[in-house]
N, C-alpha and C positions, 0 to 999 in steps of 0.2 A: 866393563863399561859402566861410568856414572848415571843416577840417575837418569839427570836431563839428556844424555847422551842415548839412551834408551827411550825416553820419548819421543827424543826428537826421529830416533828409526822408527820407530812406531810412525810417528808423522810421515814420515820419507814411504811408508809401505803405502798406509791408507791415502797417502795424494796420488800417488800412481795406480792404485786401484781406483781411484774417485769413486771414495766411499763417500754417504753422507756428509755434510761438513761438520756439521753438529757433533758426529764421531770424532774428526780428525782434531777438530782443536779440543776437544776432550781428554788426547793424550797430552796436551802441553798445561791444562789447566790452573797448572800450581808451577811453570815455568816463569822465571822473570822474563820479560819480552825487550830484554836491555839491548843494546847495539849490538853486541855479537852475538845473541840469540837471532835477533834480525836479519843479521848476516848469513849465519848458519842454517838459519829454515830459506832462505832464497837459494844456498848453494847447494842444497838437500832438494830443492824442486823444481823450481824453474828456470837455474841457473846449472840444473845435477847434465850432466850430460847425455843420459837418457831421454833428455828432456828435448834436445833438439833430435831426436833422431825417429822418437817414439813419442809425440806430445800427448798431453789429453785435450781436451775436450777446449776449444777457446773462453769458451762461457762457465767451465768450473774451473777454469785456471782465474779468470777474470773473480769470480765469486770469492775465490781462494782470498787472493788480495785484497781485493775488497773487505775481508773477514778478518786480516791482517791488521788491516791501519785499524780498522776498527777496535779491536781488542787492544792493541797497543795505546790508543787513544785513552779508550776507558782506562786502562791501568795508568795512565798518567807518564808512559815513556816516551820518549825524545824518538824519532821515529827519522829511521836514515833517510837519506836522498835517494839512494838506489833502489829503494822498496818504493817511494812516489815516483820516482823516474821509469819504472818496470810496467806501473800498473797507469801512470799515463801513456805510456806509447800501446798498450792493449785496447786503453778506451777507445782512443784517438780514432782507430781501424774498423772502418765499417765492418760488422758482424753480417757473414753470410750463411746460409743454408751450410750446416755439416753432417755430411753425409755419410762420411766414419771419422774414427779418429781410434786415439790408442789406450787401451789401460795394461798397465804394466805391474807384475805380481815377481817383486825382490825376493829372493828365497834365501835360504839360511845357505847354501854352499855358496854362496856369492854372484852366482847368476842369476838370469830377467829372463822372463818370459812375456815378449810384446804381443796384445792382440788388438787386430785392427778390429772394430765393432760398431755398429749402427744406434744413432742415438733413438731411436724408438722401440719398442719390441716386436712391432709386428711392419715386417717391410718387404712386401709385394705379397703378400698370401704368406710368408714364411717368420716364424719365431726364430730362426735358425744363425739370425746374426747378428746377436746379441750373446753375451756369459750368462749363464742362466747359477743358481745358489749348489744347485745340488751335487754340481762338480768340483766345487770347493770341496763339500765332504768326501768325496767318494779320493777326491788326491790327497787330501789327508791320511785317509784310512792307506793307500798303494805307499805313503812315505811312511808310514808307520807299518808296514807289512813288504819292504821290496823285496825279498826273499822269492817271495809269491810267484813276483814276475819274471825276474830273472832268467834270461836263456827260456822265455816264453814267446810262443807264436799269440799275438794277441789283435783280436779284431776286433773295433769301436763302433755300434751302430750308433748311429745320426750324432756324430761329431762333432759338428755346430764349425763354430772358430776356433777348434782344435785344442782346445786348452787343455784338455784330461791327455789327450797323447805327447803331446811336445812333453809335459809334467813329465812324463813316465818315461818317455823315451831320455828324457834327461838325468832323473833319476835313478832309472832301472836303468837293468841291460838286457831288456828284450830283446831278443834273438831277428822278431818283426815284428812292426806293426802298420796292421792296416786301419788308416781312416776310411770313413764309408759315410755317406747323407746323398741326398735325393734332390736338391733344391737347387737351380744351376745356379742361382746368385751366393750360397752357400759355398757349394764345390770351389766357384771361383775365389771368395774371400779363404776360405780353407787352404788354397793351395798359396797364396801371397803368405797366410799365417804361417804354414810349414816354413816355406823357404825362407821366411823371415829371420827364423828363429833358427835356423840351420846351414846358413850361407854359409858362415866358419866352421862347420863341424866335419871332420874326416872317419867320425865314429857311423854314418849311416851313409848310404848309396838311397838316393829319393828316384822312386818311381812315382810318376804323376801319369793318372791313367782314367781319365773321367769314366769312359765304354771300361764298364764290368768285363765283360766277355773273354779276354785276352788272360788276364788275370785269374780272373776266376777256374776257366777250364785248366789254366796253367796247374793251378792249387797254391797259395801260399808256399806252406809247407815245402814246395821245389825250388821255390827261387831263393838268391843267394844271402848267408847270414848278413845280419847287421840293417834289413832293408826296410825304408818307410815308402808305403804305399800308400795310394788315394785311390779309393772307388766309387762309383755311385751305386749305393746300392736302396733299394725303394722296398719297404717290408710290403705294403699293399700288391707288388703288382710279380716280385723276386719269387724265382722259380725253385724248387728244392733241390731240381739235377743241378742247378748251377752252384747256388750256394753251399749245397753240404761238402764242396769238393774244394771248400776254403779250407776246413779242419784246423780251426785254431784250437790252440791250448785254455785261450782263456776270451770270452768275452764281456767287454763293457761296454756301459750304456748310463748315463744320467740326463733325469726330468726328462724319461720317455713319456710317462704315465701321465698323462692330462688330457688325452681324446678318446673319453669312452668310443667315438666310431674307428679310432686308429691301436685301440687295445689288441683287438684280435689278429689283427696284422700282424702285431709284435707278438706275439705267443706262439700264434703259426711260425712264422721266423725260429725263434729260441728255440720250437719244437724240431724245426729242420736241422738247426745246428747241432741239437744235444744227439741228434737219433745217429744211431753206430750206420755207418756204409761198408759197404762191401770190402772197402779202400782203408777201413780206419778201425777194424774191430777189436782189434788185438792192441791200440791203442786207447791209450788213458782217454775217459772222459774228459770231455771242457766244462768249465766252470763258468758258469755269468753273475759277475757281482753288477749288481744294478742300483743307483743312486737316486732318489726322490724326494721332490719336497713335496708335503703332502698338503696341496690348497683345499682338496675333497675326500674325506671320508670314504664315500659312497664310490669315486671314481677309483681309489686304490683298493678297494674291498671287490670291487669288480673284475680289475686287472687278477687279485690273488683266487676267484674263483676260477675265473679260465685258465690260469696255472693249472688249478686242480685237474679242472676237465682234460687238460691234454695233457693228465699225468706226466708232469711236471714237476720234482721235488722242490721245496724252497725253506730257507730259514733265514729269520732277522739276524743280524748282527747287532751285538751291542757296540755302540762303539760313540763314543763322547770326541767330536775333534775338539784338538788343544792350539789351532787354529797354529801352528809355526809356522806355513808355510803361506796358507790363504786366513782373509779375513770372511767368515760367513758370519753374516747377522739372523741368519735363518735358519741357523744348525738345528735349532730344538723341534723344527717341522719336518728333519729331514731324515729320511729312511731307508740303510741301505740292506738290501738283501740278495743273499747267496742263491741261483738256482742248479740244479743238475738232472 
């Protein structure tokens, strides 16, 4: 692929993530903005067919073009009709309250993973539905490592909008995976997320299962290969008989680490999953890679002392994302590590 043909995917990725804007026209910066440039960034975004199925956001699509004519102006190009004709029928539309909308993450095998997401970060007591940075890293590291997963029973605490499982699940070939979060406004976007993103897939059978209970007592591990499950599972209040009789192979979890009062929750948890049962002795430990971006010192230096205390092993990974799959702008704060 040519240059311009490379930024302009570069463009096509960061619009359907709505990344910053500032970012997105940074990859065309040295692009002439001539009439078939003009053309091709509209059939690349709001003309890409993703586009009607999976929009973003009406007000960063409106910005978008906005930031179009502009740039085009300043460089002195002739600026088609169907780019003013696009972004007058946007204006025109009275703008209402949006209450979700889509960001969408192109990946390099030629498939999309759409997530519905809430334009605030905090919506009814819950962080939980919105893409939070850290899971950019941590699906980098699982695309740079599938080996890992493969033909693994894998359980996700507090899954958010699903975007680390669908990743994997698409990626890898997980044997299971279970989603798990606490939040019923979550559960519910979570479960519109899966089926979204798996209405055409004959590679997984979707159990959707808010009541733990069923599931849980069942055990993963019993039910049948190829299976994506949904649970609610709540680390404050989740019991050890019920949980350790999940017995996954691997656990993940990203940007748990930000409520010194919800730390010990989570550690209790890990400590229930890692501890051998009656049921599971003679079977391999699980693994938990955990993904963070680190806003507080003091709050992740806390989390790694109650590891200690509930003899808990742990070690950092090094690991630089090379960003192929996700765009993080926050990779340099972000920290993944291995427990057992």
């Amino acid at each position: 692929m040519d240059k311009p043909g490379q930024n302009l995917q570069m463009l096509q990725r960061q619009y359907f993530a709505m990344i910053p804007l500032r970012f997105v026209f940074g990859a065309i910066k040295d692009v002439i903005l001539d009439i078939n440039m003009q053309t091709s960034i509209l059939h690349k975004t709001i003309k890409y067919k993703l586009h009607e199925r999976c929009p973003v956001s009406k007000r960063y699509t409106i910005a978008f073009l906005n930031e179009l004519i502009s740039k085009c102006e300043k460089a002195g190009c002739e600026i088609i009709d169907e780019l003013y004709e696009i972004y007058t029928e946007h204006i025109s539309v009275q703008l209402k309250e949006e209450k979700y909308f889509f960001r969408s993450y192109l990946l390099p095998s030629g498939k999309s993973i759409s997530i519905s997401s809430a334009p605030q970060f905090v919506v009814h007591g819950t962080t939980g539905l919105n893409v939070w940075p850290a899971s950019f890293s941590l699906n980098e590291w699982i695309y740079q490592n599938k080996d890992v997963f493969d033909n693994r029973s894998i359980l996700e605490l507090g899954s958010g909008l699903g975007l680390t499982g669908i990743f994997t699940c698409m990626e890898c070939k997980p044997r299971h995976y279970t989603f798990s979060d606490c939040h019923y406004l979550v559960l519910d976007r979570l479960k519109e997320n899966i089926m979204l993103n798996f209405e055409d897939s004959d590679n997984y059978s979707i159990d959707i299962n808010y009541g733990s209970d069923k599931i849980i007592e069942n055990g993963v591990n019993k039910r049948a290969k190829n299976t994506i499950e949904l649970i609610d599972i709540d680390c404050e209040t989740v019991s050890e008989r019920k949980i350790s009789k999940l017995q996954p192979d691997i656990i993940l979890g990203s940007d748990l680490i930000f409520d010194l009062d919800l730390i010990r929750s989570l550690v209790k948890t890990f400590r229930y999953l890692l501890r051998p049962t009656d049921t599971n002795k003679t079977k391999t430990k699980p693994i938990v890679y955990i993904s963070s971006t680190v806003r507080s010192e003091d709050t992740y230096d806390f989390f790694l002392t109650e590891l200690d205390g509930a003899g808990i092993h742990y070690e950092h990974i090094d690991f630089i994302p090379k960003n192929n799959c996700f765009i993080n702008l926050e990779s340099e704060r972000t920290k993944l590590v291995k427990l057992w």
